[in-house]
SEGUFI-471818 format. One line per 8 residues: number of its first residue (from 1); their letters; for each residue x, z, y of N, C-alpha, C, O, CB. Coordinates in Angstrom, 3 decimals, padded with zeros to 6 digits. Atoms other than C-alpha are relative to their C-alpha. Glycine has a CB too. Layout:
NUM	A	X/Z/Y/X/Z/Y/X/Z/Y/X/Z/Y/X/Z/Y ~ ...
***
This chain:
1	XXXXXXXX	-000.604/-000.990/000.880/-024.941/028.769/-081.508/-000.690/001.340/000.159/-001.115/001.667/001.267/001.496/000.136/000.283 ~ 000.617/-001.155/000.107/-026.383/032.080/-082.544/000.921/000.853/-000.553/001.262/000.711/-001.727/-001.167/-000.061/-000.689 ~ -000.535/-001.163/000.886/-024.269/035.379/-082.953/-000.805/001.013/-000.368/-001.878/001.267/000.178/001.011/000.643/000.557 ~ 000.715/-000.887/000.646/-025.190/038.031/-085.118/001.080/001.618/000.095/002.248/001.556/-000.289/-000.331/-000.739/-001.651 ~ -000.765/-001.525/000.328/-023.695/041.972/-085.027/-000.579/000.655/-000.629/-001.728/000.722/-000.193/000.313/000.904/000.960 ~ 000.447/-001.205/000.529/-024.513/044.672/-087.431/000.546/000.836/-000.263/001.702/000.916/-000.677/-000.477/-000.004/-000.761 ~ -000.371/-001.364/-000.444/-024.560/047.864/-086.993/-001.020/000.387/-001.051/-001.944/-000.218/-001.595/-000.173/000.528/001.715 ~ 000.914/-001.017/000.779/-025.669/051.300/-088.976/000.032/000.051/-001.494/-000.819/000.482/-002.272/-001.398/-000.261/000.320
9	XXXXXXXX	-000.109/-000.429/001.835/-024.348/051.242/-092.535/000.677/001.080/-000.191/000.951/001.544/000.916/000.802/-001.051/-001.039 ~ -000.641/-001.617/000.246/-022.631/054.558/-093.775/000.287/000.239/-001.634/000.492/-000.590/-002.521/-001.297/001.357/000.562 ~ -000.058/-000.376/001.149/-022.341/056.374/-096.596/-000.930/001.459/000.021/-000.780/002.510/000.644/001.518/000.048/-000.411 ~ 001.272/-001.281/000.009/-025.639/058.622/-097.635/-000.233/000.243/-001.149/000.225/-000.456/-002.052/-001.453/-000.254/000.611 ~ 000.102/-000.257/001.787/-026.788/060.234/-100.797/-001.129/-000.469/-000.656/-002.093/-000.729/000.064/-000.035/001.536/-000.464 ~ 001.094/000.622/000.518/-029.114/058.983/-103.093/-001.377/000.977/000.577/-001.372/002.144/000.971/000.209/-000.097/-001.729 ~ 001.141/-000.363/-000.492/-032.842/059.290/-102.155/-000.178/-000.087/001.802/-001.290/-000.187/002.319/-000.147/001.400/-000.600 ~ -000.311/000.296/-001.427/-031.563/058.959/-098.204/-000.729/-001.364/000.299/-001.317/-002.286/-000.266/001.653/-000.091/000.277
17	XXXXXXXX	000.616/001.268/-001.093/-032.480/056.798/-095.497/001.419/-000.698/001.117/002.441/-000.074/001.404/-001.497/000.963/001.316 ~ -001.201/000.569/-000.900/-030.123/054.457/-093.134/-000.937/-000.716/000.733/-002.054/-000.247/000.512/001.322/-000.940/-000.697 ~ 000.306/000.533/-001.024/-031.404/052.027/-090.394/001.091/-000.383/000.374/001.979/000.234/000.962/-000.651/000.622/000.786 ~ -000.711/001.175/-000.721/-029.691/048.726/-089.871/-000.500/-000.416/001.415/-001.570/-000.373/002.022/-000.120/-001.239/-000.870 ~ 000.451/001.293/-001.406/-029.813/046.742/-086.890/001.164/-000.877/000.114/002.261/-000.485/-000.283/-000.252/000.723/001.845 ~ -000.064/001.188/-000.259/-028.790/043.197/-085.863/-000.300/-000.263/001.001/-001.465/-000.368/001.385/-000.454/-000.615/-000.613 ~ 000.366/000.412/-001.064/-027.985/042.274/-082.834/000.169/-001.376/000.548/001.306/-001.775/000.797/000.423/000.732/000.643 ~ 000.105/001.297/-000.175/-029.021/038.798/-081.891/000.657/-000.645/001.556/000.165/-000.076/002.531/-001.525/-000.227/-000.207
25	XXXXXXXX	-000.331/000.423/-001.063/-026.904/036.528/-078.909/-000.112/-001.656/000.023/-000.376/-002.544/-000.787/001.269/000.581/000.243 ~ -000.101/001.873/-000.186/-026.669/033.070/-077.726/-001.373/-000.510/000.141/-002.209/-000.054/000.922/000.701/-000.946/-001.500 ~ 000.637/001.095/-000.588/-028.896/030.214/-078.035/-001.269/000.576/-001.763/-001.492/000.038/-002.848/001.252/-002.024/000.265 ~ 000.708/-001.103/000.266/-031.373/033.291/-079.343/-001.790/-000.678/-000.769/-002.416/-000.371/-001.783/-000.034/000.952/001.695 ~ 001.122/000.707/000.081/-034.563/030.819/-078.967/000.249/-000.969/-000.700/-000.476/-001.940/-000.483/-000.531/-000.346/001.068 ~ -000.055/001.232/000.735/-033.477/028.500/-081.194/-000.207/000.799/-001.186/000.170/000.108/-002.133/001.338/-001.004/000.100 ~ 000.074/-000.772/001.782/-034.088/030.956/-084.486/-001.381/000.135/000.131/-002.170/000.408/001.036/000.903/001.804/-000.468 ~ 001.226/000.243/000.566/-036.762/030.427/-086.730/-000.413/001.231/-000.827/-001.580/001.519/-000.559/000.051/-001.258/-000.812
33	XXXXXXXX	-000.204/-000.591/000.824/-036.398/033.119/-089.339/001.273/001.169/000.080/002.445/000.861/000.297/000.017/-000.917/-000.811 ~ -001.136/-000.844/000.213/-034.353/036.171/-089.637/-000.211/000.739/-001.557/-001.328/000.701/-002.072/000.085/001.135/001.313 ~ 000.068/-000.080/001.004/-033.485/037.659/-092.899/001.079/001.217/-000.380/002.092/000.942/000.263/000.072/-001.258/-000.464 ~ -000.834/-000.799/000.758/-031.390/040.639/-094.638/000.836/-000.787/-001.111/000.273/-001.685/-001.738/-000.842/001.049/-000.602 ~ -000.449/000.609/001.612/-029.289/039.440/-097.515/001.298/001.780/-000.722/001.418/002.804/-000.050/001.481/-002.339/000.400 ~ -001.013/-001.310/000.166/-026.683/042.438/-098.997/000.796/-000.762/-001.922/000.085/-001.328/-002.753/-001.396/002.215/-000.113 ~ -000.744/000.311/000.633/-023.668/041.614/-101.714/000.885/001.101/-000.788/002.056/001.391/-000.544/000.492/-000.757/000.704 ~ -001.087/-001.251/000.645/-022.334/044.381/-103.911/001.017/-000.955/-000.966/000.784/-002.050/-001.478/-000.997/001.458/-001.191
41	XXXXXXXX	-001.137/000.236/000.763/-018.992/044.013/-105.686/-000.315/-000.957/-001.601/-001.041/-000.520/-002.494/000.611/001.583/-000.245 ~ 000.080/000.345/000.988/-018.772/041.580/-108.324/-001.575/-000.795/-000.418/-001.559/-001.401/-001.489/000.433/001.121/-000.616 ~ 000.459/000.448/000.214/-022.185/040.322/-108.129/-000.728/-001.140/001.316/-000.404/-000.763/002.442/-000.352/000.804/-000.718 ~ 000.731/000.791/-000.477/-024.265/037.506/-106.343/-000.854/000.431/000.857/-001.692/001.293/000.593/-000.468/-000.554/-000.770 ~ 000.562/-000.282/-001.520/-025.507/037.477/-102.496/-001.310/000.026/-000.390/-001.632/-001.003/-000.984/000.301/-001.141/001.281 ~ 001.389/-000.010/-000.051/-029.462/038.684/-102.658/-000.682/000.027/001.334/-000.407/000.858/002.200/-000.414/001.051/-000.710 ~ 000.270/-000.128/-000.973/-031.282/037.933/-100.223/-001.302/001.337/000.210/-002.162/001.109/-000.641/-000.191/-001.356/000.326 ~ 000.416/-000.889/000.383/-033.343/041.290/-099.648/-001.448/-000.032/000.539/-002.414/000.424/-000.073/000.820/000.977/000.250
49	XXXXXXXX	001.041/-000.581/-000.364/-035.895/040.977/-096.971/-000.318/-001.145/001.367/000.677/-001.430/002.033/000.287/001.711/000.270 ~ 000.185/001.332/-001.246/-037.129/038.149/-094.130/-001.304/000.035/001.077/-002.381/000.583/000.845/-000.261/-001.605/-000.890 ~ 000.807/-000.486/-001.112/-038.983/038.164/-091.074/-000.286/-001.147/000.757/000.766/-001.728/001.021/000.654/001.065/000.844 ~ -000.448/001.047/-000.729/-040.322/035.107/-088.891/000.531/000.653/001.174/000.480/001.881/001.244/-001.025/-001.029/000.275 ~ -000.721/-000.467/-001.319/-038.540/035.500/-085.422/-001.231/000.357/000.989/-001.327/001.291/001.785/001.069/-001.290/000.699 ~ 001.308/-000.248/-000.910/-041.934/035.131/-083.807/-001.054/001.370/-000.221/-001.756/001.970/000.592/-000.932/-001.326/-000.255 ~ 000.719/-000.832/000.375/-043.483/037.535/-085.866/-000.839/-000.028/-001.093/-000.212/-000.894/-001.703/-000.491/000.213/000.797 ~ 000.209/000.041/000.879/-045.617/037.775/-088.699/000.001/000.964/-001.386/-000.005/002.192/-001.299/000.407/-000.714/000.133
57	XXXXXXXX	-000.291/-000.228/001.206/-045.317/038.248/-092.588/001.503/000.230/-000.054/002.383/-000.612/000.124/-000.493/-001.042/-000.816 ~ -001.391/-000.001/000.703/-042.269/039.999/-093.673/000.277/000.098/-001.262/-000.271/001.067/-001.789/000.679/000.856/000.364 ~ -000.429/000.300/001.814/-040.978/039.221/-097.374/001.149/000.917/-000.485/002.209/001.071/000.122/000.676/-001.760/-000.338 ~ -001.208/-000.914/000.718/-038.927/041.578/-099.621/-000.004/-000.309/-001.580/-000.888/-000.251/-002.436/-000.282/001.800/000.231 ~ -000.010/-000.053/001.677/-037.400/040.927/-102.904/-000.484/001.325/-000.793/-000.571/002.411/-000.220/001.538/-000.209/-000.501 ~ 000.590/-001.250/000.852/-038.758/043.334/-105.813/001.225/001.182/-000.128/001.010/002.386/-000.261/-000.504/-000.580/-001.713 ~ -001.051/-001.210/-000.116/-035.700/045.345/-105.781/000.185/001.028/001.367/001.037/001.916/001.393/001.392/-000.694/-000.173 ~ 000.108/-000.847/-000.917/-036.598/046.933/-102.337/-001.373/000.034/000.320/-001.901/000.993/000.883/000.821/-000.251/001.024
65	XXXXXXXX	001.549/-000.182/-000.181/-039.976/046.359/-102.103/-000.540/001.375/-000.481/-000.445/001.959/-001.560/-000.785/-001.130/-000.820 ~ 000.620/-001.376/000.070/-041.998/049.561/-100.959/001.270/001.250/000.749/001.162/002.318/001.351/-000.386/000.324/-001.915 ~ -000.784/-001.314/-000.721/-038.862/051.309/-099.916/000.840/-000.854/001.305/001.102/-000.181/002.302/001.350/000.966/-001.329 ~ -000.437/000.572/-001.584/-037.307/048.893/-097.038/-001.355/-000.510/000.823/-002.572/-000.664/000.721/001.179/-001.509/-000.126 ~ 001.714/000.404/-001.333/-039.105/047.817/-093.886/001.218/-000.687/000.799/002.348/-000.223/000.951/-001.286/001.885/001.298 ~ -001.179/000.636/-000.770/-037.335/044.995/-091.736/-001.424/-000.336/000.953/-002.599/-000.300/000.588/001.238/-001.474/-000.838 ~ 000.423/-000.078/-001.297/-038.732/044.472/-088.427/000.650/-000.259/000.919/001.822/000.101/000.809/-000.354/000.903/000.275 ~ -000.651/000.789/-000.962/-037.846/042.650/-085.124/-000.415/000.692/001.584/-001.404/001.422/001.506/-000.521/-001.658/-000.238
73	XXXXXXXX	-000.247/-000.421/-001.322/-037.663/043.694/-081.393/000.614/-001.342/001.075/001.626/-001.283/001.774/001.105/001.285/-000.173 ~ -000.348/001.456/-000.877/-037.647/039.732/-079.573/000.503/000.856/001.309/001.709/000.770/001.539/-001.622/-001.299/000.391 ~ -000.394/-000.300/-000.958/-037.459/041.626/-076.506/001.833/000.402/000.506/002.610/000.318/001.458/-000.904/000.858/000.042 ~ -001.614/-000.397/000.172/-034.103/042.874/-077.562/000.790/-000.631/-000.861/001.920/-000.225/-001.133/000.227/001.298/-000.408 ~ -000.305/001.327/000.637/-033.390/040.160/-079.422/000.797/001.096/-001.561/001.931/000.898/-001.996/001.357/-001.365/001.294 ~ -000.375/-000.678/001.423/-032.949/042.738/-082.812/-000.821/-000.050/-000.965/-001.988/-000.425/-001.079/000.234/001.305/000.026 ~ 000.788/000.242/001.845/-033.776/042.884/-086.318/000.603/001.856/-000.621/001.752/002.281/-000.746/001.309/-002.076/-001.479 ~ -000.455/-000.829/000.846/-033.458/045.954/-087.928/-000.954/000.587/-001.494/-002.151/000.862/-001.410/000.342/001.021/000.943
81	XXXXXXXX	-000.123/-000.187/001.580/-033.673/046.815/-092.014/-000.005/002.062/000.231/000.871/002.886/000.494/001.997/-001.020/-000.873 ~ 000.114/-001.832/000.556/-035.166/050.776/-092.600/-000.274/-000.347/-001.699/-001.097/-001.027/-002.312/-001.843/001.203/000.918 ~ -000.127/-000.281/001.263/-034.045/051.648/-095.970/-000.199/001.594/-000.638/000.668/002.443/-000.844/001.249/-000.510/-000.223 ~ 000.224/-000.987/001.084/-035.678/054.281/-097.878/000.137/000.764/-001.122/001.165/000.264/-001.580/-000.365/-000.086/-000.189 ~ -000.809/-000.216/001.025/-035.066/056.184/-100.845/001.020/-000.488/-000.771/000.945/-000.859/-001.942/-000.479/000.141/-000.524 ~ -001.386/000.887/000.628/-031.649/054.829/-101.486/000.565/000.254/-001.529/000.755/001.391/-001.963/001.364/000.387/000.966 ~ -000.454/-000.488/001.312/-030.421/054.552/-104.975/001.614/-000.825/000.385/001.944/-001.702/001.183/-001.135/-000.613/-001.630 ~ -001.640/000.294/000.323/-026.514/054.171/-105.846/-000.168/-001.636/-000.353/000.864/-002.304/-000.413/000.775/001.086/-001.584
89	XXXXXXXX	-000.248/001.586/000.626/-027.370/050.485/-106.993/-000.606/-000.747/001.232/-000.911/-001.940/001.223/-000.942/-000.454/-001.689 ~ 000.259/000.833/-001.298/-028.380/049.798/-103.346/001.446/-000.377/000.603/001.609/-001.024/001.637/-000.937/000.915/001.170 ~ -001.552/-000.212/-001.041/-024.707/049.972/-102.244/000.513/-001.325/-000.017/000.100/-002.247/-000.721/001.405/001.164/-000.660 ~ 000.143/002.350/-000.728/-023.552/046.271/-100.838/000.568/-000.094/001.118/000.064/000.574/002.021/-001.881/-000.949/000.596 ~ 000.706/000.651/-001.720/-022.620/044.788/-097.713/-000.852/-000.489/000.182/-001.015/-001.597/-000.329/000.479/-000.883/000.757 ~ 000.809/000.798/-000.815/-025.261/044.070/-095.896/000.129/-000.785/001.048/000.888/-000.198/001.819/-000.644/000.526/000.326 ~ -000.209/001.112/-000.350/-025.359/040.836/-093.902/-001.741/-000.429/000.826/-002.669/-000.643/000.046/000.612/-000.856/-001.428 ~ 000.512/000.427/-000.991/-027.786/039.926/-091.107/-000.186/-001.531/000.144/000.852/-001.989/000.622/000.657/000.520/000.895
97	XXXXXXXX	-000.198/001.934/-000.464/-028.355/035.848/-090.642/-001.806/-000.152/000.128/-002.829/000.387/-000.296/000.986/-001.519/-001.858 ~ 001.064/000.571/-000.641/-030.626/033.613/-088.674/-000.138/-001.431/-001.026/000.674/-001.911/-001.817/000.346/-000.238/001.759 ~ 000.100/001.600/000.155/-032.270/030.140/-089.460/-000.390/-000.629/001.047/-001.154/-000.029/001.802/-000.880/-000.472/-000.981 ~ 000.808/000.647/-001.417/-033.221/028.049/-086.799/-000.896/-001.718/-000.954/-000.637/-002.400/-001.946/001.805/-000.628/001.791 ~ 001.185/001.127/-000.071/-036.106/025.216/-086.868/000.766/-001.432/-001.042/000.304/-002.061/-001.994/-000.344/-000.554/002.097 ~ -000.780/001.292/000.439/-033.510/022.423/-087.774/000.922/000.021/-001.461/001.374/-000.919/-002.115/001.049/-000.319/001.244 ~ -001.075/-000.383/001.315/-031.438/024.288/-090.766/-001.025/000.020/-001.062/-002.201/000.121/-000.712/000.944/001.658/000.068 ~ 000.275/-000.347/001.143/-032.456/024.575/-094.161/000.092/001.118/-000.744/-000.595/001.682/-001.596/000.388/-000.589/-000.444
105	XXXXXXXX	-000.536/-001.683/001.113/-030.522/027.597/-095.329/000.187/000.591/001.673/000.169/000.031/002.769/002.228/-000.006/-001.535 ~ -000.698/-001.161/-000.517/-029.481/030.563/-093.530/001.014/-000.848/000.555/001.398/-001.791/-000.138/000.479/001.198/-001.037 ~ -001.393/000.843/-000.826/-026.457/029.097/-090.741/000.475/000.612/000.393/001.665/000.380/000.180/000.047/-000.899/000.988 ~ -000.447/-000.649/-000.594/-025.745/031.638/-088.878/000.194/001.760/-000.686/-000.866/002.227/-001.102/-000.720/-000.338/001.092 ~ -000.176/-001.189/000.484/-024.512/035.230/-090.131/001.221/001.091/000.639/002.243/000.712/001.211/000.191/-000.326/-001.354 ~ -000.815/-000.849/-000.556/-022.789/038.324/-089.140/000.891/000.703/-000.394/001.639/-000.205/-000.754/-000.441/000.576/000.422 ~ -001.369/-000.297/000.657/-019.965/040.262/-090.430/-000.173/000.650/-000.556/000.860/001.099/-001.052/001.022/000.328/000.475 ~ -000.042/-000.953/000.678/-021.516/042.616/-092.188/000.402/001.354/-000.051/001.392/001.788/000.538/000.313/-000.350/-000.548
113	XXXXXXX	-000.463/-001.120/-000.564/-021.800/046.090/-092.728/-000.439/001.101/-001.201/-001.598/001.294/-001.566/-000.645/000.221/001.554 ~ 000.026/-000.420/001.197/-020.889/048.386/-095.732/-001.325/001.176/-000.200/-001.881/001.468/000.859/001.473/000.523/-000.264 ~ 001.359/-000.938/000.618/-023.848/050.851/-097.197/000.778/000.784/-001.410/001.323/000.125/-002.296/-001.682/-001.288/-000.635 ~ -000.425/-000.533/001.530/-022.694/053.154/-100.135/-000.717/001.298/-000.389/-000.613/002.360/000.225/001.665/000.336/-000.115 ~ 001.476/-001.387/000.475/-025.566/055.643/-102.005/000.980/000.827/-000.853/001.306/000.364/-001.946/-001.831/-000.664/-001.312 ~ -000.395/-000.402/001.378/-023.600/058.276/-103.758/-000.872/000.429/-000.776/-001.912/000.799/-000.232/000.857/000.875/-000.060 ~ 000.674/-000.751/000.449/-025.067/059.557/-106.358/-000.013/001.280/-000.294/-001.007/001.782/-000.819/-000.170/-000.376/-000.592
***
């Protein structure tokens, strides 16, 4: 089993910056993939931004691409999501989850953690 905590959402004004983090426990070495996903009201979970655990290529959907940066810290077993010029249509929970070697989807996830851009 792999837990997930996140931390560092708020409420900032448009054009702002925030810095997530994800803090990874348990059976830590078994994750393959870590990943952002974020869910605003009323519409459908995106997944935003992905990272292998080992290191590598990180992937961002076109809706943050250029202004997030997700990045890992194995040593500290974290993931954290820098978000850049925030617009009001970034606002979501954001959501933290692992994959490990053996899953297919995303298995493991964390409780999330609100973000809101005013404008």
């Amino acid at each position: 089993q792999v837990q997930l905590v996140e931390s560092g959402g708020g409420l900032v004004q448009a054009g702002g910056s925030l810095r997530l983090s994800c803090e990874a426990s348990g059976r830590t070495s078994s994750i393959l993939r870590m990943a952002w996903f974020r869910q605003a009201p009323g519409k459908e979970r995106e997944r935003i931004a992905g990272i292998a655990w080992s290191g590598g290529l990180a992937s961002y959907a076109d809706s943050v691409k250029g202004r997030f940066t997700i990045s890992r810290n194995n040593a500290r077993n974290m993931v954290y999501l820098q978000m850049n010029s925030l617009k009001p249509e970034d606002t979501a929970v954001y959501y933290c989850a692992a994959r490990t070697a053996i899953m297919g989807e995303y298995g493991y996830w964390g409780q999330g953690t609100q973000v809101t851009v005013a404008s």
